[in-house]
C-alpha positions as a Python dict, from the first residue, in 0.01 Angstrom:
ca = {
    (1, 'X'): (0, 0, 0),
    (2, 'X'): (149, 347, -124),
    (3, 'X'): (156, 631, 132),
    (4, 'X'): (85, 968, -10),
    (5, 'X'): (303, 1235, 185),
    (6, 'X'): (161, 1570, 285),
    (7, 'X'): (204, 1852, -33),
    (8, 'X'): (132, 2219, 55),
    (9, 'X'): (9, 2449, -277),
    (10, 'X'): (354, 2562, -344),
    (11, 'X'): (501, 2198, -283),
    (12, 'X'): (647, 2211, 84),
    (13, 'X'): (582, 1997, 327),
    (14, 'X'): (384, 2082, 640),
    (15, 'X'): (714, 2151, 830),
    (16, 'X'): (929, 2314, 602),
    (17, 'X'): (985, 2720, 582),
    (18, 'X'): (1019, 2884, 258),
    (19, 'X'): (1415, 2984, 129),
    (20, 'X'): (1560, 3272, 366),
    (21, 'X'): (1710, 3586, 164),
    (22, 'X'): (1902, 3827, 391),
    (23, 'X'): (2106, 4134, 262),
    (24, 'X'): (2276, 4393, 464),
    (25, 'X'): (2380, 4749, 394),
    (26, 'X'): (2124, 4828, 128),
    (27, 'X'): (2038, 5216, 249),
    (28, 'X'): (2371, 5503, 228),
    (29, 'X'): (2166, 5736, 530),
    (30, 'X'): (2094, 5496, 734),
    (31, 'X'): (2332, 5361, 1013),
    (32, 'X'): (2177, 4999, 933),
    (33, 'X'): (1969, 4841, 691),
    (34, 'X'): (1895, 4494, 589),
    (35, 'X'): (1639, 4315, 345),
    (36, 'X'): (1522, 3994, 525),
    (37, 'X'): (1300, 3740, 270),
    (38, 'X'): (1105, 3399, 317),
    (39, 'X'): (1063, 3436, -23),
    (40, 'X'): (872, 3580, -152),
    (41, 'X'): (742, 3737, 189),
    (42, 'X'): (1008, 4042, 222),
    (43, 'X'): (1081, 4300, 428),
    (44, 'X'): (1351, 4591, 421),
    (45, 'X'): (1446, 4751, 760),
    (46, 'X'): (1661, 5112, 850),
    (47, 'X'): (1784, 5139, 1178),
    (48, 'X'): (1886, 5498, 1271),
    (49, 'X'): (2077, 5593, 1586),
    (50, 'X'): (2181, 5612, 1826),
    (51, 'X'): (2107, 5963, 1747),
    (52, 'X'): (1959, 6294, 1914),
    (53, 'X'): (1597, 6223, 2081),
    (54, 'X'): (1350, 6460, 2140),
    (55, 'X'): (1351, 6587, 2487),
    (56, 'X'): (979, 6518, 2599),
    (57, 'X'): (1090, 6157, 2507),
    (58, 'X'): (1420, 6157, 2641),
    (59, 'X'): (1501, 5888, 2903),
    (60, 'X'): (1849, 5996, 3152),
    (61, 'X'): (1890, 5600, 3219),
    (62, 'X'): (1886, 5480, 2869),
    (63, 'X'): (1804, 5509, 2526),
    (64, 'X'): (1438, 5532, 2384),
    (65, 'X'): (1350, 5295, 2085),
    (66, 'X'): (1120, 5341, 1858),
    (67, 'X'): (953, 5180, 1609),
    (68, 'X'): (739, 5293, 1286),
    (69, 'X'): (599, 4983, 1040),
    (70, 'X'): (458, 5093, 683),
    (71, 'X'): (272, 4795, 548),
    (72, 'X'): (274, 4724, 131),
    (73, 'X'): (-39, 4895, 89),
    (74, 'X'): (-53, 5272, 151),
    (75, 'X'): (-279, 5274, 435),
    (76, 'X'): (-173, 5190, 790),
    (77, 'X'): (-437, 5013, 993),
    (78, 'X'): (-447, 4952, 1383),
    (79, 'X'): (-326, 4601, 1322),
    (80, 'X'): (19, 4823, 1182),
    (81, 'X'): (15, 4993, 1538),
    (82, 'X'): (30, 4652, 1677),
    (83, 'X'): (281, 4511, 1486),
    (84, 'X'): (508, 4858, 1588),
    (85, 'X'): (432, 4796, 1949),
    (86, 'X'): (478, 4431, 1948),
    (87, 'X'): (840, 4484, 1723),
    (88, 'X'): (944, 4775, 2033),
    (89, 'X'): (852, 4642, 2359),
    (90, 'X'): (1057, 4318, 2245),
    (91, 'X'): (1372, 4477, 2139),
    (92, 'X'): (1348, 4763, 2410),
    (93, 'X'): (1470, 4428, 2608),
    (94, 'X'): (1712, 4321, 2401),
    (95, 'X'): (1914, 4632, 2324),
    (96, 'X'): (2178, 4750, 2585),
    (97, 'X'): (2010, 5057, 2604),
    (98, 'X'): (2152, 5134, 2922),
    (99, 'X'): (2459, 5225, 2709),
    (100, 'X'): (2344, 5477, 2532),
    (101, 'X'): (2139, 5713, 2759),
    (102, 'X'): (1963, 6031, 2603),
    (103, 'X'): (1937, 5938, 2249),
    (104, 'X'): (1704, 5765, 2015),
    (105, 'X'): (1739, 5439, 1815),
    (106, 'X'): (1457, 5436, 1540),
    (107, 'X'): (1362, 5147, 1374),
    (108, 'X'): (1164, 5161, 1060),
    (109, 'X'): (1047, 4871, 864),
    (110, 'X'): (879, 4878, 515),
    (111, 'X'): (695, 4559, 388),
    (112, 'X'): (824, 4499, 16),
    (113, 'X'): (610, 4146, -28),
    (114, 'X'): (353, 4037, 180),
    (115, 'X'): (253, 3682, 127),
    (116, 'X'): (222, 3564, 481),
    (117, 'X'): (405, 3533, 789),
    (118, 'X'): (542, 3880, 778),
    (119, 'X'): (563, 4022, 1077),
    (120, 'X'): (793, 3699, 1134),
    (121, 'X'): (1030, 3873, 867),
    (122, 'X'): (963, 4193, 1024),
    (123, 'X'): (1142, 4113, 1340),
    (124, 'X'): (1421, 3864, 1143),
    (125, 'X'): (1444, 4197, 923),
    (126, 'X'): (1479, 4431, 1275),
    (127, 'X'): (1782, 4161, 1381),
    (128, 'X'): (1967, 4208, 1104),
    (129, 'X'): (1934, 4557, 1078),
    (130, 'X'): (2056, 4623, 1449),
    (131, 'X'): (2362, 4429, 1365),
    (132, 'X'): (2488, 4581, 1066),
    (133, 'X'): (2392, 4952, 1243),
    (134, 'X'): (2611, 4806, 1538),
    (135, 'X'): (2360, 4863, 1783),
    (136, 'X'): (2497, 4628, 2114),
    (137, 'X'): (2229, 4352, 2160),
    (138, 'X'): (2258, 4089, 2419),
    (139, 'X'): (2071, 3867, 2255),
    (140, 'X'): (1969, 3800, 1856),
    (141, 'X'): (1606, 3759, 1793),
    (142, 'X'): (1449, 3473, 1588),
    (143, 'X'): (1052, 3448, 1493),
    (144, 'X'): (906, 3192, 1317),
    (145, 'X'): (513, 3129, 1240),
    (146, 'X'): (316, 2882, 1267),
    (147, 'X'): (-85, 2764, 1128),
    (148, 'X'): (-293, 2483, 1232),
    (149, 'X'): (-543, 2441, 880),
    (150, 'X'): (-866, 2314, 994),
    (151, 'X'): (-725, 1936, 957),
    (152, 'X'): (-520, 2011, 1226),
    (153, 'X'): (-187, 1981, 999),
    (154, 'X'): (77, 2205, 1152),
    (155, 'X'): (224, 2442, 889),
    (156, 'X'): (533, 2592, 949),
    (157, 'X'): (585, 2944, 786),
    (158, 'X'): (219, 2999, 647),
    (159, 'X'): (176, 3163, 335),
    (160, 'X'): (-124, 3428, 335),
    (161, 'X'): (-353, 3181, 167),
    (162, 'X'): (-288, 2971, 487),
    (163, 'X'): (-339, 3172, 689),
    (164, 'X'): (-682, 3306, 590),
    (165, 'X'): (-784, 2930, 586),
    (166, 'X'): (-631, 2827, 916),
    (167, 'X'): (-820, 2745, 1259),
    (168, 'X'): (-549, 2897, 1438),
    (169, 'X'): (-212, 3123, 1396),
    (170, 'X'): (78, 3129, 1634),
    (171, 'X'): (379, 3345, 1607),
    (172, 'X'): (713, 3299, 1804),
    (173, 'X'): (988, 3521, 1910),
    (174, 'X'): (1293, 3344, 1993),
    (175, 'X'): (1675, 3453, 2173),
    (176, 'X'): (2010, 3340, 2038),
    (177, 'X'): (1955, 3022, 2183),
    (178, 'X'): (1620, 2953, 2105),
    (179, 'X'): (1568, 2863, 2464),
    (180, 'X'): (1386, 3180, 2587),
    (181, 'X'): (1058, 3318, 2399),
    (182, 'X'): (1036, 3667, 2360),
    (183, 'X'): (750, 3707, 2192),
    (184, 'X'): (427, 3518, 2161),
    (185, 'X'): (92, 3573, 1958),
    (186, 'X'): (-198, 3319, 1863),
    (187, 'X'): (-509, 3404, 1737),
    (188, 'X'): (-828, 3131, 1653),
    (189, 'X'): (-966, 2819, 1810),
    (190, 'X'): (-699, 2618, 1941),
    (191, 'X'): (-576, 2356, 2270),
    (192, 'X'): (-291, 2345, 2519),
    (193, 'X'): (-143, 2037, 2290),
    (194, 'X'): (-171, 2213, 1985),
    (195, 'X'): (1, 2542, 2134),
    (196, 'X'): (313, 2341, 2248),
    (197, 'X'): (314, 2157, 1931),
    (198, 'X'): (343, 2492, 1751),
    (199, 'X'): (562, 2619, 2027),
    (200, 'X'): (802, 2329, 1959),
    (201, 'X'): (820, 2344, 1596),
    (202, 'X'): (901, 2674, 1626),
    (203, 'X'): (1090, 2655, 1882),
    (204, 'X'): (1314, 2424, 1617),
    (205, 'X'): (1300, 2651, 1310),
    (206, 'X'): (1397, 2960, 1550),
    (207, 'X'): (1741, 2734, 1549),
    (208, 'X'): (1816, 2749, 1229),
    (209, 'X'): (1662, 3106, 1127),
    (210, 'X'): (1975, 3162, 1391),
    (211, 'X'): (2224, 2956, 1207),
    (212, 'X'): (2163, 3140, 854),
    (213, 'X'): (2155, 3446, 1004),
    (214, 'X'): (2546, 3427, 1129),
    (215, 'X'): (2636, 3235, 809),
    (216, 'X'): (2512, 3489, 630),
    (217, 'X'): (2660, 3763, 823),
    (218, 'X'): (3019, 3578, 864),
    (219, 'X'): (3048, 3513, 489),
    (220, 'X'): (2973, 3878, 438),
    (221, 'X'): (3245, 4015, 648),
    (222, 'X'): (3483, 3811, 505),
    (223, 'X'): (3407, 3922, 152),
    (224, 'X'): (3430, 4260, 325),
    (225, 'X'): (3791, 4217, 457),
    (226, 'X'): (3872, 4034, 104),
    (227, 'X'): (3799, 4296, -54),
    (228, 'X'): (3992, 4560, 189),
    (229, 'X'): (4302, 4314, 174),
    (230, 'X'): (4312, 4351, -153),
    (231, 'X'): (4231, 4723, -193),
    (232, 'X'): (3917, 4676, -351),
    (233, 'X'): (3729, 4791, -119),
}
């Protein structure tokens, strides 16, 4: 008897993520920028800072962060105000903002293809961008998304199709490790089980989101110091 495996509409299985894209150093005025993709979900991110803040939202102790999110179409919706929230009060705790009092760090992320999952890429995006600014981080931060379609089939990195159709969407924010959560967000009709099943998987593709991330970034500074050895740069 032949066993028919699991095929999702653009051929992955139930727990695979789409092909990661990451480039750095995109934007001349800004101090950071990075284009993070799950392709084709994309998003570019600017990092400015740390830079002169405004004094009503100066803070003496540390520096303030903040956060503006401009989705693909040209109208921001309360759901955008989330997403800005969500993307601050998780790196306000990851950046050593206790070394740079008085001053501002803005983050501002730009959705260039939205086909699901992308507030995932916004935060891989935000990661990225923080490290090639050289904003100190004690931690990197890894989100991953998960659906649960309505026969209960776990789908790692939904596309928007997916999700629309899905019982329930969970999205994780990871550390370095992918030991700690940082962030967590599930919407629909869903159990305990199912949650930690999500949580796990997750959990898992949070690793290696990690592991590309620094591959990606290593290989790219040593093209960079390639190219300075040998004057090209």
């Amino acid at each position: 008897m032949s066993t028919c495996k699991f095929k999702r509409a653009d051929g992955r299985s139930d727990k695979q993520i789409r092909p990661y894209e990451m480039t750095q150093a995109l934007l001349n005025r800004a101090d950071g920028s990075a284009r993070f993709t799950q392709t084709p979900s994309s998003v570019l991110c600017a990092v400015y800072g740390p830079m002169e803040v405004r004094i009503r939202d100066e803070k003496v102790d540390q520096a303030t962060i903040e956060v503006h999110y401009k989705p693909l179409a040209s109208v921001s919706s309360i759901r955008d105000r989330w997403v800005e929230h969500s993307i601050r009060r998780v790196f306000e705790g990851v950046i050593l903002t206790n070394l740079n009092p008085s001053t501002l760090i803005r983050i501002e992320l730009q959705e260039m293809s939205a086909h699901g999952s992308t507030l995932s890429a916004a935060f891989n995006a935000a990661t990225v961008a923080l490290m090639d600014a050289g904003v100190p981080m004690q931690t990197l931060v890894a989100s991953v998304t998960c659906a649960i379609d309505e026969q209960d089939r776990m789908l790692l990195d939904p596309t928007a199709e997916e999700t629309k159709s899905a019982s329930s969407v969970h999205i994780f924010a990871f550390d370095t490790n992918a030991r700690d959560i940082l962030f967590s967000d599930s919407i629909g009709t869903f159990d305990q089980a199912q949650y930690e099943q999500c949580y796990k998987l997750c959990q898992a593709a949070a690793e290696k989101t990690i592991e590309f991330i620094r591959k990606a970034t290593t290989k790219r500074l040593l093209t960079q110091a390639q190219q300075i050895k040998s004057g090209k740069a």
